[in-house]
Each structure stands twice: as C-alpha cells, then as structure tokens.
Z-matrix of the N, CA and C atoms (Angstrom, degrees):
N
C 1 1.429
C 2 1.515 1 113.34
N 3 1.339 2 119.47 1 -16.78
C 4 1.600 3 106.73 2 -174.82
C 5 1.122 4 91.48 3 -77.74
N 6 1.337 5 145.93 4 -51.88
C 7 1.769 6 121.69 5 -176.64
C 8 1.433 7 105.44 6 -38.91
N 9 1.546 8 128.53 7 -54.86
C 10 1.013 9 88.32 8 -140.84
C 11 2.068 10 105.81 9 -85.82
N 12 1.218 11 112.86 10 18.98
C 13 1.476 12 122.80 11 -170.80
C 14 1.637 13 88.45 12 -87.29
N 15 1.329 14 116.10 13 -35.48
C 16 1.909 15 113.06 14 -152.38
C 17 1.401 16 83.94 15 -82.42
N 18 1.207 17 122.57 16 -47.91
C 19 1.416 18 100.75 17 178.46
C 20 1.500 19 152.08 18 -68.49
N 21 2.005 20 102.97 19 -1.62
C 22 0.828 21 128.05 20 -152.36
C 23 1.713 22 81.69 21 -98.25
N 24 1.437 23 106.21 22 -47.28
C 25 1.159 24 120.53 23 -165.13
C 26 1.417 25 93.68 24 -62.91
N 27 1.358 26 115.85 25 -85.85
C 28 2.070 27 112.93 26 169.83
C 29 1.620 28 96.56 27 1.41
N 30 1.154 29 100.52 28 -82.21
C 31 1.857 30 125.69 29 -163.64
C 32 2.163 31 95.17 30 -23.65
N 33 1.517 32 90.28 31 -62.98
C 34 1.729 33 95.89 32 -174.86
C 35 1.667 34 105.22 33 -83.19
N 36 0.572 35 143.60 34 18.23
C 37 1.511 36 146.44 35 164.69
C 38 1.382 37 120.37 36 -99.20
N 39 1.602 38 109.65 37 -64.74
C 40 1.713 39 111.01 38 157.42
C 41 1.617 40 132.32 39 -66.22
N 42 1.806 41 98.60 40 -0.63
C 43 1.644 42 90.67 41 174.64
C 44 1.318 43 124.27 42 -74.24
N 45 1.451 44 124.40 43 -31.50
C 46 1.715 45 149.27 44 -148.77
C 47 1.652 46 76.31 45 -106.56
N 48 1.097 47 133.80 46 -46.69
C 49 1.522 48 111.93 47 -171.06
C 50 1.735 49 124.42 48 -74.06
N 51 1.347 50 96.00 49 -29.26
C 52 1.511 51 123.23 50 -178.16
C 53 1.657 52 109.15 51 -58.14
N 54 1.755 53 92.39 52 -48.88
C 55 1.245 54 92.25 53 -170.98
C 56 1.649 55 117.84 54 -94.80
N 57 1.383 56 110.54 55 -11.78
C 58 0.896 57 103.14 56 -178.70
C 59 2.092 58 103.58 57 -88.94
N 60 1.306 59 138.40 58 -13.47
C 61 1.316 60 156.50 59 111.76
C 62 1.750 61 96.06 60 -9.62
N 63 0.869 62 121.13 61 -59.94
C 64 1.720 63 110.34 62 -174.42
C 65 1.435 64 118.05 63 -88.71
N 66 1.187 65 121.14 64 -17.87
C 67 1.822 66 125.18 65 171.46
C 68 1.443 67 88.47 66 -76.44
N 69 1.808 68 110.12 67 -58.99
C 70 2.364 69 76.93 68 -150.28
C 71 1.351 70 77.28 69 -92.21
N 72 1.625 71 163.67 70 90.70
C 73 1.080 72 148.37 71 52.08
C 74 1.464 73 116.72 72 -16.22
N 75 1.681 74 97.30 73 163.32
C 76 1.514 75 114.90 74 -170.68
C 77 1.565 76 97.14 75 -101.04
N 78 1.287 77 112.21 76 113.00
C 79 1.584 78 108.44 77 -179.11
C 80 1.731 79 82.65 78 -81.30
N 81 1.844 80 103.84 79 161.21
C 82 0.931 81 113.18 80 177.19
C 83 1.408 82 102.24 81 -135.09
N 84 1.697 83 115.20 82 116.85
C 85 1.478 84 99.05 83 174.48
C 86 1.154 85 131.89 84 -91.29
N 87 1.719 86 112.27 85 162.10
C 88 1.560 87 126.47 86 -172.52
C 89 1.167 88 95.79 87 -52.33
N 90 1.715 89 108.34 88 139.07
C 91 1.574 90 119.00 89 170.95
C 92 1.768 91 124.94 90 -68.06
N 93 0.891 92 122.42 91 98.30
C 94 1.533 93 134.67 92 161.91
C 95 1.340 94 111.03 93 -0.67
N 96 1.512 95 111.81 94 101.16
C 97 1.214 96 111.24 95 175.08
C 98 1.421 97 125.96 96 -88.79
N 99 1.381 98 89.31 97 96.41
C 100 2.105 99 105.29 98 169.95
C 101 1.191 100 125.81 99 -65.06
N 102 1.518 101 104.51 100 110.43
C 103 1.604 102 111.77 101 173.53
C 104 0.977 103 114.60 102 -146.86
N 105 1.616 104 112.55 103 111.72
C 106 1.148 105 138.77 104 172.31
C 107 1.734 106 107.75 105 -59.37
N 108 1.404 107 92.25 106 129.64
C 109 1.739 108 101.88 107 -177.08
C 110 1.547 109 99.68 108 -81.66
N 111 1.111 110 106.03 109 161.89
C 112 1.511 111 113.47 110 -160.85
C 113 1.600 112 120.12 111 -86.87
N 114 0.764 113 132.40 112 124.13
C 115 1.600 114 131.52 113 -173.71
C 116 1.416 115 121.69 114 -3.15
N 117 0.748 116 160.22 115 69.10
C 118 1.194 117 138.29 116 173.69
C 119 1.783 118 120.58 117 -19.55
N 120 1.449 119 108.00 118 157.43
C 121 1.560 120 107.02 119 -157.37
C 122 1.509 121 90.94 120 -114.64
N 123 1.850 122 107.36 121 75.10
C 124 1.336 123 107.21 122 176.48
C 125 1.692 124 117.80 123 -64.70
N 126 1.565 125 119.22 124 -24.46
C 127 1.091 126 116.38 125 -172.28
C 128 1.862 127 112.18 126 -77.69
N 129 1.248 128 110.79 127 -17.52
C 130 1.733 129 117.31 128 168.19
C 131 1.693 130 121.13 129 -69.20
N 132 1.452 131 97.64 130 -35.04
C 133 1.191 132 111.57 131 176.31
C 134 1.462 133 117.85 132 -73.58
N 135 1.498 134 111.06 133 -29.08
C 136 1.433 135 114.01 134 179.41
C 137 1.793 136 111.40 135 -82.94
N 138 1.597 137 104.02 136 -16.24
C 139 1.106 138 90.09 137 175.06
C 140 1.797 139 105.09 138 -109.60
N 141 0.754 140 117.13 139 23.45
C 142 1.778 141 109.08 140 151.12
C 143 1.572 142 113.89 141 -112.14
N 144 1.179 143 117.41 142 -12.82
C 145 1.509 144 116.49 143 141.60
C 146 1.785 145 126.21 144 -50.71
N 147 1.432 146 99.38 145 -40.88
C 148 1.552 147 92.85 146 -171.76
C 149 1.358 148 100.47 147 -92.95
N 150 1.635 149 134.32 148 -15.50
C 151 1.371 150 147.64 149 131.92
C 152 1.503 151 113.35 150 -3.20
N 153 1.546 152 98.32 151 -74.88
C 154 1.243 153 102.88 152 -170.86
C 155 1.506 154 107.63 153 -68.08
N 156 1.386 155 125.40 154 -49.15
C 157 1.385 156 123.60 155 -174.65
C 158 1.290 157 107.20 156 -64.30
N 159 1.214 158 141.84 157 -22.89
C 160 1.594 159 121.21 158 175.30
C 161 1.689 160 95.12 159 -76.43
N 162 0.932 161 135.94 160 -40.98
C 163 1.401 162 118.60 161 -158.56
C 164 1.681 163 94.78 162 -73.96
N 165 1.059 164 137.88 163 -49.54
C 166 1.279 165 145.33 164 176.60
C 167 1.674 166 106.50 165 -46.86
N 168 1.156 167 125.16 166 -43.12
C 169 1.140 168 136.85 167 -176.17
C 170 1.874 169 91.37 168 -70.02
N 171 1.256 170 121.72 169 -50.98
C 172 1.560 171 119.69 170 175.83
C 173 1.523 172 112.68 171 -58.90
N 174 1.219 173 116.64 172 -54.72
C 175 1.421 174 116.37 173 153.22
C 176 1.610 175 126.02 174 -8.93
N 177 1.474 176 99.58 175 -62.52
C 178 1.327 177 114.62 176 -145.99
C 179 1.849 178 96.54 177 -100.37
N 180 1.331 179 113.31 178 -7.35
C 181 1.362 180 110.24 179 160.05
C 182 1.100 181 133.40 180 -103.78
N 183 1.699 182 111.82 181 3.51
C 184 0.857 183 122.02 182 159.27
C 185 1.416 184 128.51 183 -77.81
N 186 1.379 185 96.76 184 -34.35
C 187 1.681 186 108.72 185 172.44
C 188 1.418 187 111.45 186 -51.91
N 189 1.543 188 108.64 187 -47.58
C 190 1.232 189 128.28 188 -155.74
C 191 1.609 190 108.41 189 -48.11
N 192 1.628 191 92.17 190 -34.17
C 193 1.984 192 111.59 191 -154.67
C 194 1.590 193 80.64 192 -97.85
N 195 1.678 194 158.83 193 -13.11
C 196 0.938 195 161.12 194 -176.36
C 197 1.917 196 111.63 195 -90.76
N 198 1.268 197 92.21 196 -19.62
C 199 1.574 198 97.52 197 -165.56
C 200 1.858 199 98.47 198 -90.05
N 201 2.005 200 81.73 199 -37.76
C 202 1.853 201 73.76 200 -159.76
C 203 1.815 202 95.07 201 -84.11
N 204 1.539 203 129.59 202 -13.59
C 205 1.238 204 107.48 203 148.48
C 206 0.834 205 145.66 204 -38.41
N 207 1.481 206 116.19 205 -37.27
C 208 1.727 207 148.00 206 -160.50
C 209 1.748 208 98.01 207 -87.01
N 210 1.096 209 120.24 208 -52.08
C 211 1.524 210 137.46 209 161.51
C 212 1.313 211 114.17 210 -44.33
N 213 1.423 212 120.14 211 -74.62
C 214 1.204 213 118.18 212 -171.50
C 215 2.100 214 119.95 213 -71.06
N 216 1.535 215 89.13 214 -5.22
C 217 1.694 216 88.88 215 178.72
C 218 1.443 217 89.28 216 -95.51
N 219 1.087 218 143.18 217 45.95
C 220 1.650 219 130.73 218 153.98
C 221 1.599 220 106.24 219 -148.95
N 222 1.083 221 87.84 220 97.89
C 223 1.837 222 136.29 221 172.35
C 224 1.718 223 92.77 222 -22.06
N 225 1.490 224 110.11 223 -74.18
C 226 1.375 225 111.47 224 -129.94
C 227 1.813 226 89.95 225 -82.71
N 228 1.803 227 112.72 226 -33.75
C 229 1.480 228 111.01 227 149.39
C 230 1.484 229 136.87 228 -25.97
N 231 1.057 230 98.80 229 -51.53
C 232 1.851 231 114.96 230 -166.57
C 233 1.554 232 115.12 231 -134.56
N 234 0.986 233 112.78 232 62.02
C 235 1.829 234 95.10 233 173.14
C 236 1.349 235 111.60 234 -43.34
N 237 0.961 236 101.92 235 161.66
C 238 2.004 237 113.13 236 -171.05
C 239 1.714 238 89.25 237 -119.66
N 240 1.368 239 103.31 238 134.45
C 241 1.263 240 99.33 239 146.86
C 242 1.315 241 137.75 240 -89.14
N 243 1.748 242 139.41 241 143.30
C 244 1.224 243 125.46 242 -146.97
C 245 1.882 244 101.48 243 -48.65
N 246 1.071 245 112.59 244 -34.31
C 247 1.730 246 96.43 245 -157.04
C 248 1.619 247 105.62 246 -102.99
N 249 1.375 248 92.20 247 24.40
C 250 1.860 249 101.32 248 171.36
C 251 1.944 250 102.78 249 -76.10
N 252 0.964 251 103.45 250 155.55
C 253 1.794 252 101.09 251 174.56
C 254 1.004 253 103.34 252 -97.49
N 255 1.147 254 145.88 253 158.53
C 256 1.700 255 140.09 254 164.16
C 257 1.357 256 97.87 255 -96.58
N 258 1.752 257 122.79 256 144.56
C 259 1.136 258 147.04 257 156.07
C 260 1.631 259 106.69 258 -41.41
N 261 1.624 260 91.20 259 125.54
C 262 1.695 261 86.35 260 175.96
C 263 2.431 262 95.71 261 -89.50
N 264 0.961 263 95.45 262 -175.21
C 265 1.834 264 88.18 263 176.55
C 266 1.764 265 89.34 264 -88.52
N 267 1.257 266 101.04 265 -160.15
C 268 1.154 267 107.56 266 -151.08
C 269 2.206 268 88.01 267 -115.36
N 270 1.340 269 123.81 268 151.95
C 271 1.410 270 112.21 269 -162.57
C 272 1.785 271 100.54 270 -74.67
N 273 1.435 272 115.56 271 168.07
C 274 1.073 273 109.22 272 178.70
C 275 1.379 274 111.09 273 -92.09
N 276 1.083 275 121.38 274 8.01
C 277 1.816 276 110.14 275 154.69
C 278 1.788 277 109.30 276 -79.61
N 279 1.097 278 117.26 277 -35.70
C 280 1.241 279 123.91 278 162.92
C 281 1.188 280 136.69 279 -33.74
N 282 1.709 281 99.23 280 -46.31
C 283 1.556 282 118.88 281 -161.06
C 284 1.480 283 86.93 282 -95.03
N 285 1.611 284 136.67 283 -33.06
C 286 1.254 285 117.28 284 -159.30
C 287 1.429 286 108.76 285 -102.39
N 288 1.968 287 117.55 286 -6.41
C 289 1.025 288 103.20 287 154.03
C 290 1.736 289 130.92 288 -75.33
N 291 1.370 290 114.65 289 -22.43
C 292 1.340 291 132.74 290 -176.46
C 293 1.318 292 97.05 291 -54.24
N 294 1.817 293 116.71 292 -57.66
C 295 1.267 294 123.25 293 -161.32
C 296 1.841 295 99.43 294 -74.79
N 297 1.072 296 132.74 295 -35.14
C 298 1.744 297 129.41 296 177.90
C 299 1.498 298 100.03 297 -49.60
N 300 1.814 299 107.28 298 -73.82
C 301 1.676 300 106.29 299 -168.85
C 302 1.598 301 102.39 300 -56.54
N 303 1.628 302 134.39 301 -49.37
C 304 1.529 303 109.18 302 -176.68
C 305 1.882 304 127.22 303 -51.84
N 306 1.479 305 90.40 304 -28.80
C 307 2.195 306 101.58 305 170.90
C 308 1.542 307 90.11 306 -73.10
N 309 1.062 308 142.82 307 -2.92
C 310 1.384 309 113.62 308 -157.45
C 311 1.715 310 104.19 309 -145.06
N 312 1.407 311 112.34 310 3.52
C 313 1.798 312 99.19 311 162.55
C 314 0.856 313 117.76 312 -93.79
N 315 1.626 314 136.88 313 -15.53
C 316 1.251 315 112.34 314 -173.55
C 317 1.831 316 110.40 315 -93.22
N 318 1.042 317 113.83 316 10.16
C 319 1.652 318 122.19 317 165.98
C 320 1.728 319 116.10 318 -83.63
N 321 1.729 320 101.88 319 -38.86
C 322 0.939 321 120.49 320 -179.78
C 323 1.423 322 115.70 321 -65.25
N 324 1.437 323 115.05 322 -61.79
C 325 1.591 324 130.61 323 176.09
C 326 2.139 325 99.26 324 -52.99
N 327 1.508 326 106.72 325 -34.53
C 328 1.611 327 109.64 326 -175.05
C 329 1.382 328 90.32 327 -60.10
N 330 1.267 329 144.82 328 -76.59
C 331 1.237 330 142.55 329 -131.42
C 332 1.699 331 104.99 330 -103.48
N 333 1.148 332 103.54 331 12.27
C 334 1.638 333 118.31 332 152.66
C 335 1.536 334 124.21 333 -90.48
N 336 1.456 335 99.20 334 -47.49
C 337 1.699 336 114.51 335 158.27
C 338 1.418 337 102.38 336 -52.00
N 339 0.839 338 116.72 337 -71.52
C 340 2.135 339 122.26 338 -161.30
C 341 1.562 340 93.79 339 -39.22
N 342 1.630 341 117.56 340 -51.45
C 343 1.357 342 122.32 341 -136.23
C 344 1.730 343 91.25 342 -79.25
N 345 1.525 344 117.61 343 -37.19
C 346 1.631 345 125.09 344 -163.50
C 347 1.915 346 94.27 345 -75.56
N 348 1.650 347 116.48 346 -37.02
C 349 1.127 348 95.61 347 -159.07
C 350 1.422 349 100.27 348 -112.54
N 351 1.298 350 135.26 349 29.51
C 352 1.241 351 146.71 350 152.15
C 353 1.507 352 136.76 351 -91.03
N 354 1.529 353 98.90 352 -13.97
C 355 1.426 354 120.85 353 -178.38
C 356 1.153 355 120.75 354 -61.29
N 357 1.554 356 124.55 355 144.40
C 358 1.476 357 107.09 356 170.54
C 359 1.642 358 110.61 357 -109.20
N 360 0.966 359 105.39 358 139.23
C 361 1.694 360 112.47 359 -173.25
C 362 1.423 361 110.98 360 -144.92
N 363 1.150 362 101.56 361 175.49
C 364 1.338 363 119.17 362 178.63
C 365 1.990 364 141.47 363 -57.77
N 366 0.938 365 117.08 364 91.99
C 367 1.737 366 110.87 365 -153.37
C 368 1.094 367 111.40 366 -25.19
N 369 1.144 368 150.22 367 -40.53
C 370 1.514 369 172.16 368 -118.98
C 371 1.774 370 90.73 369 -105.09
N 372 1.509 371 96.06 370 -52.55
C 373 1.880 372 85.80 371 -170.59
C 374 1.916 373 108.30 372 -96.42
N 375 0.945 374 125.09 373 70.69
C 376 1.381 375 104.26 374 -170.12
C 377 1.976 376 99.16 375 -117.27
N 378 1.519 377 85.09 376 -15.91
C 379 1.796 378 90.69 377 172.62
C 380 2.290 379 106.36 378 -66.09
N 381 1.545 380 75.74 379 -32.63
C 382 2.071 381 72.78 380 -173.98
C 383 1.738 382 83.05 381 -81.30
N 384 0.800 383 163.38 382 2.62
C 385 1.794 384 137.05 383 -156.27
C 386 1.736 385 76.55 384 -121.15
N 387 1.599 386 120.30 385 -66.65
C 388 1.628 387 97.34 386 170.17
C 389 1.350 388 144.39 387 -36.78
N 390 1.025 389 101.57 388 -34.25
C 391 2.188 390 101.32 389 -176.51
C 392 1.585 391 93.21 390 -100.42
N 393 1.363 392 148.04 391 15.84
C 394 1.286 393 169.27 392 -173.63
C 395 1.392 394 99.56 393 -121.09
N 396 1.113 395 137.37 394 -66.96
C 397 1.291 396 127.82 395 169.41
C 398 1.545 397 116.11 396 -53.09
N 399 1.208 398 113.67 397 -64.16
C 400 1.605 399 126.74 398 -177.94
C 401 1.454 400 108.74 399 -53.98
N 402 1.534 401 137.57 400 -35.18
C 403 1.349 402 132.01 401 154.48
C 404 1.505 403 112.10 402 -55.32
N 405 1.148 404 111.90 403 -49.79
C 406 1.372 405 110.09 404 179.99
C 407 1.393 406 116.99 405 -58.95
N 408 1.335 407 122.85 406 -43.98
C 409 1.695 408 120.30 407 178.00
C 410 1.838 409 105.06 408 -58.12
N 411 1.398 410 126.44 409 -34.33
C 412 1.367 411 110.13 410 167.35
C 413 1.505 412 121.71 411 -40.01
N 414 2.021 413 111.95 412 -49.02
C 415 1.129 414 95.06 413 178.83
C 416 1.404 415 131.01 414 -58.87
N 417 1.161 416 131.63 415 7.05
C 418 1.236 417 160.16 416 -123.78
C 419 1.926 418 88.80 417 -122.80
N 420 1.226 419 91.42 418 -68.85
C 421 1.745 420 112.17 419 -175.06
C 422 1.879 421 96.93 420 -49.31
N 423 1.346 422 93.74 421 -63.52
C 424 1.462 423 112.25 422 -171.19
C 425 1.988 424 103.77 423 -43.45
N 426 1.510 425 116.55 424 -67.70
C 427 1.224 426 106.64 425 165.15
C 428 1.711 427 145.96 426 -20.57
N 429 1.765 428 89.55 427 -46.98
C 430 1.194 429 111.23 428 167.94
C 431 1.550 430 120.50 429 -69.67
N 432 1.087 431 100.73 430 -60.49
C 433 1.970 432 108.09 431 168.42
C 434 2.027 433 122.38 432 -40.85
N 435 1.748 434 94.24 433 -26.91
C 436 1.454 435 85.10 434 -178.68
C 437 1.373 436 105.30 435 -116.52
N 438 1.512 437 102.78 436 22.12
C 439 1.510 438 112.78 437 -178.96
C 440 2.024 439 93.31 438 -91.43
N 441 1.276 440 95.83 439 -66.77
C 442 1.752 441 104.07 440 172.73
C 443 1.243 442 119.18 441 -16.26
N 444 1.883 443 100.59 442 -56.65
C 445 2.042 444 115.97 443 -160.38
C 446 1.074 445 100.47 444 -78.33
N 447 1.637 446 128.88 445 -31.32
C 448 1.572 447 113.46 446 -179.01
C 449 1.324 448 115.04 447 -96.89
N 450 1.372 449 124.26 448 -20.07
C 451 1.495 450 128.45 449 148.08
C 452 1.301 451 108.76 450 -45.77
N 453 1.464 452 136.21 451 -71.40
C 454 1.596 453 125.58 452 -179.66
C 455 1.121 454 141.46 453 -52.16
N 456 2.043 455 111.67 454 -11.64
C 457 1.076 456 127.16 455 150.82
C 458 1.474 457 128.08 456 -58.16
N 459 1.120 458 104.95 457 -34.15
C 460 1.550 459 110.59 458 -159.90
C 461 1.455 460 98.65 459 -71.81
N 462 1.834 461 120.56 460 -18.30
C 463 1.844 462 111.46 461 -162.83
C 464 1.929 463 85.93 462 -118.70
N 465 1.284 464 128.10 463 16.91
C 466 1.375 465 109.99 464 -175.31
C 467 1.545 466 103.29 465 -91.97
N 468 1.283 467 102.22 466 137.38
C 469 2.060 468 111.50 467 179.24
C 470 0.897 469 102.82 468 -64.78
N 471 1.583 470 112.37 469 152.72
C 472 1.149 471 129.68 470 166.77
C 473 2.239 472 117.49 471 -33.21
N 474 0.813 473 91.32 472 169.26
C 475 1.837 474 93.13 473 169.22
C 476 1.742 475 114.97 474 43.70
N 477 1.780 476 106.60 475 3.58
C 478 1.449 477 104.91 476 -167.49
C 479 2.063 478 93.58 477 -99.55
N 480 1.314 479 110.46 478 122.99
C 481 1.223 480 91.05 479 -146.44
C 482 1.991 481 95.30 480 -125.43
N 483 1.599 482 108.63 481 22.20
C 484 1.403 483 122.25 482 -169.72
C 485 1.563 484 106.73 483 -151.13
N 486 1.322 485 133.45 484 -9.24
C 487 1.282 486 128.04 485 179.54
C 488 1.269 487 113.29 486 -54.64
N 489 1.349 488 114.45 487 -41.42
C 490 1.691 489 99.86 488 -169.15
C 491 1.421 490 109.44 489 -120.68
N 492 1.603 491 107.64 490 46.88
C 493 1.307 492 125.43 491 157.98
C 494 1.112 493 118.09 492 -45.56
N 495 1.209 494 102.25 493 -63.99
C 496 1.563 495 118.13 494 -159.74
C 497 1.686 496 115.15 495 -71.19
N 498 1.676 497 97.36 496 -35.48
C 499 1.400 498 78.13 497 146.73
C 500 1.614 499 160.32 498 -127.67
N 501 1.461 500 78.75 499 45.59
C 502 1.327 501 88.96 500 152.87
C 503 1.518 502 132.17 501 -115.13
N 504 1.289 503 98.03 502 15.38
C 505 1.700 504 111.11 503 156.53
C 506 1.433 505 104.96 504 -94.75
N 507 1.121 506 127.53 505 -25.87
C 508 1.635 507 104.18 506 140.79
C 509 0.868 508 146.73 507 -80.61
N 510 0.935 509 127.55 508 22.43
C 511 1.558 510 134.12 509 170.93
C 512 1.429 511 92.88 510 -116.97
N 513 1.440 512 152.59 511 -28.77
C 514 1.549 513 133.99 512 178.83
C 515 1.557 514 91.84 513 -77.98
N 516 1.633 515 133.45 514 -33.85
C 517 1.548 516 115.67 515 165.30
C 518 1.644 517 116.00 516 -44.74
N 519 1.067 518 114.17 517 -73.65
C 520 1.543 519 124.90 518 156.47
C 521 1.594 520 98.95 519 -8.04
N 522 1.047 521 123.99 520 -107.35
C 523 1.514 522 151.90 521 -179.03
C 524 1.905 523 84.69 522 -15.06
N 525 0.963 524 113.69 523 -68.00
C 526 1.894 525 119.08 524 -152.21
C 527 2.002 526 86.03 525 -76.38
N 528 1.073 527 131.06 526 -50.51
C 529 1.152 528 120.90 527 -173.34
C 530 1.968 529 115.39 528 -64.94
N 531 1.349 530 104.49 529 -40.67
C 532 1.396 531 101.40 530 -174.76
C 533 2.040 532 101.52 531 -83.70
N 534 1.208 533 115.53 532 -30.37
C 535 1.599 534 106.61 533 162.20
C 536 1.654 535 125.47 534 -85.84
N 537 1.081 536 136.54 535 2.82
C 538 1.453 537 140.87 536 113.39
C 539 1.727 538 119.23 537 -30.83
N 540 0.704 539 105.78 538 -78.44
C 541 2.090 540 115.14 539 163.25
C 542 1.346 541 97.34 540 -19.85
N 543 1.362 542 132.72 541 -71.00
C 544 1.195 543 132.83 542 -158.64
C 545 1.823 544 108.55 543 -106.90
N 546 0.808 545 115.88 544 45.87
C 547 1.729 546 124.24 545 -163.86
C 548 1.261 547 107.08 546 10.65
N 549 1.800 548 130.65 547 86.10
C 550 0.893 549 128.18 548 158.54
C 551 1.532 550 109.11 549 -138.12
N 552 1.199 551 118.59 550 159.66
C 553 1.618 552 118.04 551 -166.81
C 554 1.732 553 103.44 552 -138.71
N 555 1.508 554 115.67 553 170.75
C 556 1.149 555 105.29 554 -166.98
C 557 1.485 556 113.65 555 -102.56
N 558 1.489 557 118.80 556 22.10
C 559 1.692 558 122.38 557 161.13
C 560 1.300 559 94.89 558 -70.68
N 561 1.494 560 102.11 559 168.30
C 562 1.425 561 139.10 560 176.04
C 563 1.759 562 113.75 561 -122.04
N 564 1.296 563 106.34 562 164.85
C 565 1.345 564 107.97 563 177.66
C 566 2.090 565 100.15 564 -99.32
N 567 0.928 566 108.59 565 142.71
C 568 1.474 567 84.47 566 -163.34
C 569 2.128 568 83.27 567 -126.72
N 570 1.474 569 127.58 568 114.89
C 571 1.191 570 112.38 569 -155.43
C 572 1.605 571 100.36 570 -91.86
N 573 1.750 572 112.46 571 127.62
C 574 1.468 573 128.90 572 -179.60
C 575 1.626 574 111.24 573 -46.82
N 576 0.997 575 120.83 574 128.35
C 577 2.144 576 125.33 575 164.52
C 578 1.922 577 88.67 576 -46.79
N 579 1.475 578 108.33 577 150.23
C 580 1.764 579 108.30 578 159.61
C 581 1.624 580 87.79 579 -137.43
C-alpha cells in the first residue's frame, strides 16, 4: 500500500503545481488561417454581360423592323413614294423571341448584379468588382428601357404609327451606353463567300 499512497500523494502535489505552471505560462495562439478567396471569374461575367447585350441588341432590331412597319402602314403619316418598298412586320418567331429576351433581361442583368456585388474576393481587386458592378447596373437601366417600348406597344391604337418612338430611341441609348461599358458596339462580323 505505500505505493499506492506516494503516488496518490505525487498525484496531489503535482496537480496545484501543474496547473498553476499552465495559467502564468505563455499561451501561444493557433496561427491565423489565411485564405485568400479565390479570384473571382471576371472574364465569365463579362461574357454573360455581352450575352445579355447581343440578345437585347436582337431585341432592339427587331423592334426597329416593327416600328418602321408600324410607320410605313399609316398613309396620312408617311406618303410612300411609288418605288419606296413597304416594310414587311417583323416574323412571328421574331416578335416572340424579341418579346421573351425583353420579359427576361432585366432578371437576367439582376442576378448578374447580385452575383458581381456579392462576391467575396480579394481586397486588392475591389476597384475591378466596382466599375464591374456599376457597368453591370446599366444593364439594369437597359432592361428597364425595353421593358417601357414593349409595354407601350401593347396599349398603342391602331393607325398610331410614332407614339412609342421615342421610346424606343431610348432604349437603343440604353443599349449604346451600357455596351460602351463593356467595349462592345452594334456592327457585326458578317463572314465573306471564298
């Protein structure tokens, strides 16, 4: 039995020292784990930006060929001269894709905004995620502008063949200001016969 008392005793002798050995010790803390969040994928984002603006840009030439139909079917507006052609309208696969992408950019351009200015990235880049966001809220504008022109179609009378001119020269402002932002313009590559 004296072992097992000396050890009991050890046991209560080294406890109060141990611990009091571990309070005024130097705690040392765990090293800070640095992790840089990962790039953001500015170049994906730029291309569902220019995504959205070509289809908007299809949109908006479609209108274009709808307006000057709309124009040229009112007589007392526009005389035609005999060897003018008259505007045919624009086809109805045309018209109902025009009308899908105009219901559907400014949700699109929304959850492009959310995605640029929700990101977490790196401190270093927040000047590119700002003027990246702020281009992106144009498309935003742009949504709205071709939300108006095909909304104002839907209540214009018959034979009224210029009311919602105007806005749809705002909405190709729209269109030229938010694809400027992202250097894009409204030529095409049009590919040569060899």
């Amino acid at each position: 039995m004296p072992i097992r008392r000396r050890s009991l005793l050890n046991g209560l002798l080294l406890s109060p020292l141990a611990l009091g050995a571990a309070a005024c010790g130097r705690a040392i803390p765990a090293p800070a784990a640095t992790t840089v969040p990962p790039r953001p994928d500015f170049d994906s984002w730029n291309r569902e930006a220019a995504g959205i603006l070509s289809d908007a840009l299809q949109s908006l030439r479609t209108f274009d060929v709808f307006q000057a139909f709309r124009v040229g079917t009112v007589i007392e507006s526009n005389p035609r001269a005999s060897s003018e052609l008259a505007w045919d309208p624009p086809t109805s696969v045309g018209w109902d894709e025009a009308t899908h992408v105009t219901r559907g950019v400014r949700a699109r351009a929304e959850l492009l905004f959310q995605a640029v200015t929700t990101a977490r990235i790196d401190p270093s880049l927040w000047r590119e995620q700002r003027a990246l966001a702020d281009a992106t809220h144009d498309l935003l504008d742009l949504g709205d502008a071709l939300g108006a022109y095909r909304d104002r179609i839907d209540t214009l009378p018959p034979g009224d063949g210029a009311a919602a001119l105007g806005l749809l020269d705002r909405a190709w402002a729209q269109w030229d200001a938010a694809a400027a932002r992202f250097g894009l313009g409204r030529s095409e590559l049009v590919p040569c016969a060899s």
